[in-house]
DSSP file (Angstrom, degrees, kcal/mol; ACC not computed):
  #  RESIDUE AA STRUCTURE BP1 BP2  ACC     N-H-->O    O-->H-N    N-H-->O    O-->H-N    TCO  KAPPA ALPHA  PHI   PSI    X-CA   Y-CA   Z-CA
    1    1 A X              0   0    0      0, 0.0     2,-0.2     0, 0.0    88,-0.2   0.000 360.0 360.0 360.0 151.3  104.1   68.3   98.7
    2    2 A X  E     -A   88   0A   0     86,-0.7    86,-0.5     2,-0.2    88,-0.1  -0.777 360.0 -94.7-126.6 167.9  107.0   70.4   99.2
    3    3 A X  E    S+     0   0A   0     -2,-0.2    59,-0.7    84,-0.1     2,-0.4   0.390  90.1 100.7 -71.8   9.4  108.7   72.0  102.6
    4    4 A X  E     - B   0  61A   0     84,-0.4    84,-0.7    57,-0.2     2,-0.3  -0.842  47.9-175.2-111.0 121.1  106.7   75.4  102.3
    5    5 A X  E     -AB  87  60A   0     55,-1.0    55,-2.8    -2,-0.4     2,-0.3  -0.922  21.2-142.5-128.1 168.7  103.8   76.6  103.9
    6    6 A X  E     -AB  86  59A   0     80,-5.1    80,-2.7    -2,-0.3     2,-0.5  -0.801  19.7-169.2-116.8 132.0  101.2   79.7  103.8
    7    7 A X  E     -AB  85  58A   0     51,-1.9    51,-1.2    -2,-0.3    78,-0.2  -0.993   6.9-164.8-127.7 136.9  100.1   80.7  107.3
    8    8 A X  E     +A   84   0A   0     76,-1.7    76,-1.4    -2,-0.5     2,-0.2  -0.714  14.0 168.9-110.7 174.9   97.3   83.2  107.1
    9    9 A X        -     0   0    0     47,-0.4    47,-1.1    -2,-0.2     2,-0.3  -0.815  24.4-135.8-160.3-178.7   95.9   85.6  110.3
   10   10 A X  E     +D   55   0B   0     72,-0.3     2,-0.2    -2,-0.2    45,-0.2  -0.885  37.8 130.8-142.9 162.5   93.5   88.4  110.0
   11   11 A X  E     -D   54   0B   0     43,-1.5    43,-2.6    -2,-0.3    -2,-0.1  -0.809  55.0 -39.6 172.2 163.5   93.8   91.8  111.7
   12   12 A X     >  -     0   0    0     41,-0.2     4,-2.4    -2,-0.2    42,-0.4   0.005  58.1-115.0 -12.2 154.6   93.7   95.9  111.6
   13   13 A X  H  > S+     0   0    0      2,-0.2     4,-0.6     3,-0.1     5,-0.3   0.922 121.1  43.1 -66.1 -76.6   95.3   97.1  108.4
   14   14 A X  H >> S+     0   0    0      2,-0.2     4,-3.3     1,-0.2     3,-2.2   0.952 113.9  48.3 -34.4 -69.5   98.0   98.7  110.8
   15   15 A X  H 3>>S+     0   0    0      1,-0.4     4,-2.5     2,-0.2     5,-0.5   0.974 115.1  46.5 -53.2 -63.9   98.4   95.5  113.2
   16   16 A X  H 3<5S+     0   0    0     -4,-2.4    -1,-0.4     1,-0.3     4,-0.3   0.520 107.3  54.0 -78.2  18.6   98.8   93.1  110.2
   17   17 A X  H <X5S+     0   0    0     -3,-2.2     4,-2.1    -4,-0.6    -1,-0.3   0.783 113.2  46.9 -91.0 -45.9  101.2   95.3  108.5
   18   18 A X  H  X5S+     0   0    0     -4,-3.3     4,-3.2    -3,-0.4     5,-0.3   0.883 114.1  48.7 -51.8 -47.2  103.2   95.1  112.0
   19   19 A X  H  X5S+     0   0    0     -4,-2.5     4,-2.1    -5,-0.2     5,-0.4   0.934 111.4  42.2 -67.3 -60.7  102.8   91.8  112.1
   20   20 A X  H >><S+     0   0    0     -5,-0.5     4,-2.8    -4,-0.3     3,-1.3   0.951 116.1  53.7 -28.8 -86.4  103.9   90.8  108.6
   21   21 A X  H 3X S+     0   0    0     -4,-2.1     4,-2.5     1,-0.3    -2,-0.2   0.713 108.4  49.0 -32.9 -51.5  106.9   93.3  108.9
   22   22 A X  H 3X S+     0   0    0     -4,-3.2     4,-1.9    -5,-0.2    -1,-0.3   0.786 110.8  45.9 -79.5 -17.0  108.1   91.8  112.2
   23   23 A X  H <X>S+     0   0    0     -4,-2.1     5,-1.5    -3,-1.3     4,-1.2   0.934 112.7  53.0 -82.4 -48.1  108.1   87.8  111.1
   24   24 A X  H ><5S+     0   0    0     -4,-2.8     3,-6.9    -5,-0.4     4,-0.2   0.922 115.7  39.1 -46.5 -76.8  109.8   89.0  107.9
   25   25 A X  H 3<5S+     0   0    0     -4,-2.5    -2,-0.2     1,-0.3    -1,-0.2   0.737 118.4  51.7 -47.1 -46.2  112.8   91.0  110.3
   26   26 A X  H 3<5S-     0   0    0     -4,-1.9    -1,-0.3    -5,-0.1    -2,-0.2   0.598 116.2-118.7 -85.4  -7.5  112.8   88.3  112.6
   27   27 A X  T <<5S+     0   0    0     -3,-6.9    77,-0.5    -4,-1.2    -3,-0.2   0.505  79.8 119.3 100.2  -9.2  113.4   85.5  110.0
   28   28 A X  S   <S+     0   0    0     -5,-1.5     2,-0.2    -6,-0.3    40,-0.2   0.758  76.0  14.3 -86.0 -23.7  110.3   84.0  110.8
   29   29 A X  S    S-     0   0    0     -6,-0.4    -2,-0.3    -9,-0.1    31,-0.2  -0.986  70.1-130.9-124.9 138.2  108.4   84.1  107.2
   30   30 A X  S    S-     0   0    0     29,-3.1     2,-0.2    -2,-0.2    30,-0.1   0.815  83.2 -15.3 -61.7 -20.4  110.1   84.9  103.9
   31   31 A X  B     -C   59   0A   0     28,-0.5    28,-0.9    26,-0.0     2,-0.1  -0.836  64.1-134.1-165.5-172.9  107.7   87.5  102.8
   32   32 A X        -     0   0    0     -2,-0.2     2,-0.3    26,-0.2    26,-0.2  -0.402   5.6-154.8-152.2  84.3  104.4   88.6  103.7
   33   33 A X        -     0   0    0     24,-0.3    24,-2.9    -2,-0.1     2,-0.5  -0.507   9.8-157.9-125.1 103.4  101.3   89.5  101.5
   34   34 A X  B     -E   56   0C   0     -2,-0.3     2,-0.3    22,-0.2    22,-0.2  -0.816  12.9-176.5 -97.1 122.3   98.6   91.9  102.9
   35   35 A X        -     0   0    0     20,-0.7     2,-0.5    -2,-0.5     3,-0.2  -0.592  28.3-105.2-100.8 165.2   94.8   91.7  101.3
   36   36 A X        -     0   0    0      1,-0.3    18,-0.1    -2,-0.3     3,-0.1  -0.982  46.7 -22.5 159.7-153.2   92.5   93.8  102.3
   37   37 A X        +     0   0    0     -2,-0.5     2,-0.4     1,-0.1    -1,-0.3   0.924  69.3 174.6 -63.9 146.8   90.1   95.4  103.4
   38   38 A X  E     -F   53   0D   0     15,-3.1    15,-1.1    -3,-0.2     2,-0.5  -0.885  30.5-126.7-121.8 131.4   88.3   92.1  103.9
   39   39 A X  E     -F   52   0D   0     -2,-0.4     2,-0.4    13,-0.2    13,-0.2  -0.874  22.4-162.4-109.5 150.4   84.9   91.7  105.6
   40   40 A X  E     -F   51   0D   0     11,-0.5    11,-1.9    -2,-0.5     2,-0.6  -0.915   6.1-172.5-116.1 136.0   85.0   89.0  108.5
   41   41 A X  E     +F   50   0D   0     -2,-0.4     2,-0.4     9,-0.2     9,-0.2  -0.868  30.8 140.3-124.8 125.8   81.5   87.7  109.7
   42   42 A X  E     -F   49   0D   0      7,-2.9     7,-4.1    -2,-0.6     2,-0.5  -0.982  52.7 -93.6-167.3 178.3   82.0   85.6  112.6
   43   43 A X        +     0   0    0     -2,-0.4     2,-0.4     5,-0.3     5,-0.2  -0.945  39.5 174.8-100.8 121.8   80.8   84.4  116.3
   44   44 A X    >   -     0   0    0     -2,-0.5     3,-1.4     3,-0.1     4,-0.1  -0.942  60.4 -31.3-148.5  99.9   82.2   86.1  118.9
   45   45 A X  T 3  S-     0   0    0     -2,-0.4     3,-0.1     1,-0.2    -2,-0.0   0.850 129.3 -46.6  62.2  13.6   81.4   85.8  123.0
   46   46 A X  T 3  S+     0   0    0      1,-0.3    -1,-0.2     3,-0.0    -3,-0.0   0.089 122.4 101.1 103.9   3.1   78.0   85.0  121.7
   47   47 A X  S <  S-     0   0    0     -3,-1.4     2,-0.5    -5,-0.0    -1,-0.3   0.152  75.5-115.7 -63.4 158.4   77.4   87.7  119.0
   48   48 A X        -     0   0    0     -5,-0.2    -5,-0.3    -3,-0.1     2,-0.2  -0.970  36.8-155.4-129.3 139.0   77.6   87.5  115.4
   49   49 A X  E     -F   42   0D   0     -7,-4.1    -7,-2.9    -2,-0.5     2,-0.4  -0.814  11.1-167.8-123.7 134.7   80.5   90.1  114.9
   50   50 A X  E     +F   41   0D   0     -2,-0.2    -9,-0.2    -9,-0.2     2,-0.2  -0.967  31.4 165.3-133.0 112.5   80.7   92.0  110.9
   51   51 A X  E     -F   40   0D   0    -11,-1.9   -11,-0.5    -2,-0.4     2,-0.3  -0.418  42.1-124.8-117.8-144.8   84.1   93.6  111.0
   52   52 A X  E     +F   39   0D   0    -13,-0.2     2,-0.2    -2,-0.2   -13,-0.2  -0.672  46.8 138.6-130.1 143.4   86.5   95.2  108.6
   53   53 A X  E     -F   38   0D   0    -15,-1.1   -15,-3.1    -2,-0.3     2,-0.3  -0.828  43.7-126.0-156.8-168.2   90.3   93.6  108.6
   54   54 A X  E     -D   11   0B   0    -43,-2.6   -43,-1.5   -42,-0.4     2,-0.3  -0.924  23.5-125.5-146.5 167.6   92.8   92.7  106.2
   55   55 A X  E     -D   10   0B   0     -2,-0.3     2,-1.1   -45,-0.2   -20,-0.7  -0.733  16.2-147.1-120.8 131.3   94.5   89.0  106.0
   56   56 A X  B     -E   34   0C   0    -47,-1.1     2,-0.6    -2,-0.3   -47,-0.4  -0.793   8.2-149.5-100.7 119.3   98.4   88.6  106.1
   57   57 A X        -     0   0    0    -24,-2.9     2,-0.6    -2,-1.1   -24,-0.3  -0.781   8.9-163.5 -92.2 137.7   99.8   85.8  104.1
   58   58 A X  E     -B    7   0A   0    -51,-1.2   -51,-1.9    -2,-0.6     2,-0.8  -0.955   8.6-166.8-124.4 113.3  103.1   84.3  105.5
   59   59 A X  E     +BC   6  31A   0    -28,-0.9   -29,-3.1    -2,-0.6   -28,-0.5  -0.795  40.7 131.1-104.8 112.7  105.1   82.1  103.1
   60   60 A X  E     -B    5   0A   0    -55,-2.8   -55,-1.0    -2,-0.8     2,-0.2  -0.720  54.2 -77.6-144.0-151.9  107.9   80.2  105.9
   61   61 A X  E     -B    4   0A   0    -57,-0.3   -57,-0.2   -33,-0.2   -56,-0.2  -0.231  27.6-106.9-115.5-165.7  108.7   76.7  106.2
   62   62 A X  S >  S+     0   0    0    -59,-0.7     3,-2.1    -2,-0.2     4,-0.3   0.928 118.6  53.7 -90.4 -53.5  107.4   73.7  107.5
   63   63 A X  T 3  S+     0   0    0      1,-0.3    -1,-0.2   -60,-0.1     4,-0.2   0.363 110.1  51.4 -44.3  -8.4  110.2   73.9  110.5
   64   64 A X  T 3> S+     0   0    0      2,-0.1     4,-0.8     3,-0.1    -1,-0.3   0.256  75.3  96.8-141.5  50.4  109.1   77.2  111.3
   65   65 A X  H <> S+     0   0    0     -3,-2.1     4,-1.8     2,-0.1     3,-0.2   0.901  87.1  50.1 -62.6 -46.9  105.2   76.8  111.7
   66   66 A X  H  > S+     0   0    0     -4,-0.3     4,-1.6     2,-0.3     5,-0.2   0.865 112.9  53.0 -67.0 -45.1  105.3   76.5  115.7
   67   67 A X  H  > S+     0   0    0      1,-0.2     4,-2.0     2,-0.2    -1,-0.2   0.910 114.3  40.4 -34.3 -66.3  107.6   79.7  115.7
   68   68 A X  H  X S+     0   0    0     -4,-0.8     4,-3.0     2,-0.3    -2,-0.3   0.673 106.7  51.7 -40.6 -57.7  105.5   81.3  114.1
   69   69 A X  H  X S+     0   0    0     -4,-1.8     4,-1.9     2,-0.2    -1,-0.2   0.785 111.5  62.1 -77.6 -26.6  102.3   80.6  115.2
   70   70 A X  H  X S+     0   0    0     -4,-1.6     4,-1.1     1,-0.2    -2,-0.3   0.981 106.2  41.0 -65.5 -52.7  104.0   81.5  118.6
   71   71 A X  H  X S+     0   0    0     -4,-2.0     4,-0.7     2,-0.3    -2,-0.2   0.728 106.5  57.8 -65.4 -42.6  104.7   84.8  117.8
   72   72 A X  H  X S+     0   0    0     -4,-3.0     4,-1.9     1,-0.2     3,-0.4   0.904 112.2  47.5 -58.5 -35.2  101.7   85.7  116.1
   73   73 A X  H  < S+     0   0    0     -4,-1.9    -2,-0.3     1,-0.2    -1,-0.2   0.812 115.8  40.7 -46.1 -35.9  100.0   84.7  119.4
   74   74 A X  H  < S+     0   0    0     -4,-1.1    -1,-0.2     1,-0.2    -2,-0.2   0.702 120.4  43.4-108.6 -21.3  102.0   86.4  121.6
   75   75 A X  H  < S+     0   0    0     -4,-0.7    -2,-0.2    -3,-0.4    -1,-0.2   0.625  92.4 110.2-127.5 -45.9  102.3   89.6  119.3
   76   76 A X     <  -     0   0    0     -4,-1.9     3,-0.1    -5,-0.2   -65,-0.1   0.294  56.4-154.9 -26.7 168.5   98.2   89.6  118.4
   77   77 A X  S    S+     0   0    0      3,-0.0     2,-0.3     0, 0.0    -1,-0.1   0.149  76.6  85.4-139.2  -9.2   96.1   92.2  119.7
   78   78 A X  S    S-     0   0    0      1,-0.2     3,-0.3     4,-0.1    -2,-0.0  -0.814  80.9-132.9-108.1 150.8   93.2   89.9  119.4
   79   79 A X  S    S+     0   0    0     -2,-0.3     2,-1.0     1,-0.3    -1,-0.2   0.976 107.3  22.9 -57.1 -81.5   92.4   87.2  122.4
   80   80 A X  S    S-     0   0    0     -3,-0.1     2,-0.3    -4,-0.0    -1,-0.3  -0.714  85.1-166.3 -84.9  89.4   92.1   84.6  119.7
   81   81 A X        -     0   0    0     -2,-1.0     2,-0.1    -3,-0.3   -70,-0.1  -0.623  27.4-112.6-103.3 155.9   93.9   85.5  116.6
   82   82 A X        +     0   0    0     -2,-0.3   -72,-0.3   -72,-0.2     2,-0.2  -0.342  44.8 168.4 -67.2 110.3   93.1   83.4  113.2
   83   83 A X        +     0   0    0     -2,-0.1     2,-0.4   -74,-0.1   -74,-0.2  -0.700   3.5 169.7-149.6 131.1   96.1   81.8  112.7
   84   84 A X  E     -A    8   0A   0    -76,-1.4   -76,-1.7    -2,-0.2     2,-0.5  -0.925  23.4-148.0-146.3 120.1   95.9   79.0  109.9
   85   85 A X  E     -A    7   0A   0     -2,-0.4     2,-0.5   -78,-0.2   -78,-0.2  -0.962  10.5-167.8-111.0 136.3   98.9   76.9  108.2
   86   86 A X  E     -A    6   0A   0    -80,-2.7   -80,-5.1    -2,-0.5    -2,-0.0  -0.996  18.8-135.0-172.3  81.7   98.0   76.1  104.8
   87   87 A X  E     -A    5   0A   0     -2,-0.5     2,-0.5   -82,-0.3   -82,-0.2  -0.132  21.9-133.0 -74.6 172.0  100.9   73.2  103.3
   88   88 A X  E     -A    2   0A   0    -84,-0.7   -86,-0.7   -86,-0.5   -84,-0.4  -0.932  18.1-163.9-138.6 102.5  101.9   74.5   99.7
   89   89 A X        -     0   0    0     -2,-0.5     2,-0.3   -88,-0.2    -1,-0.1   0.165  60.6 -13.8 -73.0  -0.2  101.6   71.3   97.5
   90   90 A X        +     0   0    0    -86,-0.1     2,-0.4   -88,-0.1    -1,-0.1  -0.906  64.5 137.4 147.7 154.5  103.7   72.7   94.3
   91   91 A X        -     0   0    0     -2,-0.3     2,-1.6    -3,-0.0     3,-0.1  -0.949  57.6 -33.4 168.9-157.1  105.1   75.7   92.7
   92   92 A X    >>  -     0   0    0     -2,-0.4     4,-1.2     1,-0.2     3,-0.8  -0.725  51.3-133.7 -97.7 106.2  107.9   77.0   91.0
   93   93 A X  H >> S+     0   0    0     -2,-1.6     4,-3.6     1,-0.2     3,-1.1   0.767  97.1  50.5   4.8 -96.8  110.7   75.7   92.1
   94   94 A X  H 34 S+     0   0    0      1,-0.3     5,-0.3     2,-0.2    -1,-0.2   0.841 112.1  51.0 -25.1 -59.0  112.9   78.8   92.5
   95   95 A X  H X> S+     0   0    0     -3,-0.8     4,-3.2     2,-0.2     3,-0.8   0.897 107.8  49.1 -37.2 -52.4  110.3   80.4   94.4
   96   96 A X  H <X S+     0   0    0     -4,-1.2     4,-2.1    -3,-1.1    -2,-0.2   0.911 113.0  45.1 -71.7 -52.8  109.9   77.6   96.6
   97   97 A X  H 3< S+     0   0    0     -4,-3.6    -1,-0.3    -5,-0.3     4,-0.2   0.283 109.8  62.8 -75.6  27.0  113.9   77.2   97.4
   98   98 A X  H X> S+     0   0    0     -3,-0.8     4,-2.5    -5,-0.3     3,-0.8   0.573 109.8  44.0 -68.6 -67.8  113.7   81.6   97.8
   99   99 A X  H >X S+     0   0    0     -4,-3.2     4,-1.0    -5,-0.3     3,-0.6   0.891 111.1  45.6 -53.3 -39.2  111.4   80.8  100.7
  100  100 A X  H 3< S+     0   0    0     -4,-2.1     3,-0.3     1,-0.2    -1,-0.2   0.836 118.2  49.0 -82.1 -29.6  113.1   78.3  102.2
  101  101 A X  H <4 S+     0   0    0     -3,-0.8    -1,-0.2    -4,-0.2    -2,-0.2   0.407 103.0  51.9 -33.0 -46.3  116.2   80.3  102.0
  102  102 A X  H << S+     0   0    0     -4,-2.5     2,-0.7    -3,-0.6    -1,-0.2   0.277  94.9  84.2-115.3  -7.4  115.5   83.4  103.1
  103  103 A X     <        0   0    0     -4,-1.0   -75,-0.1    -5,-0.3   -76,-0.1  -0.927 360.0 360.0-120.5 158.8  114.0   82.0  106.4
  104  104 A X              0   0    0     -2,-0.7    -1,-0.1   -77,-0.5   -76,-0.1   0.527 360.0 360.0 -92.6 360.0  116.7   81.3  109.0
């Protein structure tokens, strides 16, 4: 297993571009990978909720999951926001020391 992990979130097109954009500028993920449009089927307040969003990948480290995961909380526009860390077992090398590299 190596020091790199993927944290995903879900959100507006807008919101997870913001979101992305600011963990990059803040140092907090190395890079940030927007999918979309995505449909999200879920339970919500007692509902079954069919929305629209798109999913922000966050490549950071292992040392800056908690950071991270703070800041997308605090930063979210949703009460509960998706937020998911996802250890990164292997890869290319180069890549892997990029990431680790590029967050502070």
């Amino acid at each position: 297993m190596t020091h790199v992990v993927v944290i995903t979130t879900t959100a507006t097109a807008d919101a997870a571009a913001d979101l992305g954009r600011a963990a990059v500028t803040r140092g907090l993920a190395a890079c940030a990978q927007l999918v979309g449009p995505i449909r999200s089927i879920y339970r919500w307040e007692g509902a079954v909720q069919d929305d629209t969003e798109h999913q922000c990948w966050l490549k950071t480290t292992l040392e800056q999951v908690e950071p991270l995961t703070a800041f997308i909380t605090e930063h979210h526009d949703y009460d509960v926001p998706e937020v998911i860390a996802l250890p990164v077992v292997g890869g290319s090398p180069a890549y892997l020391d990029w990431v680790s590299a590029a967050v502070r």
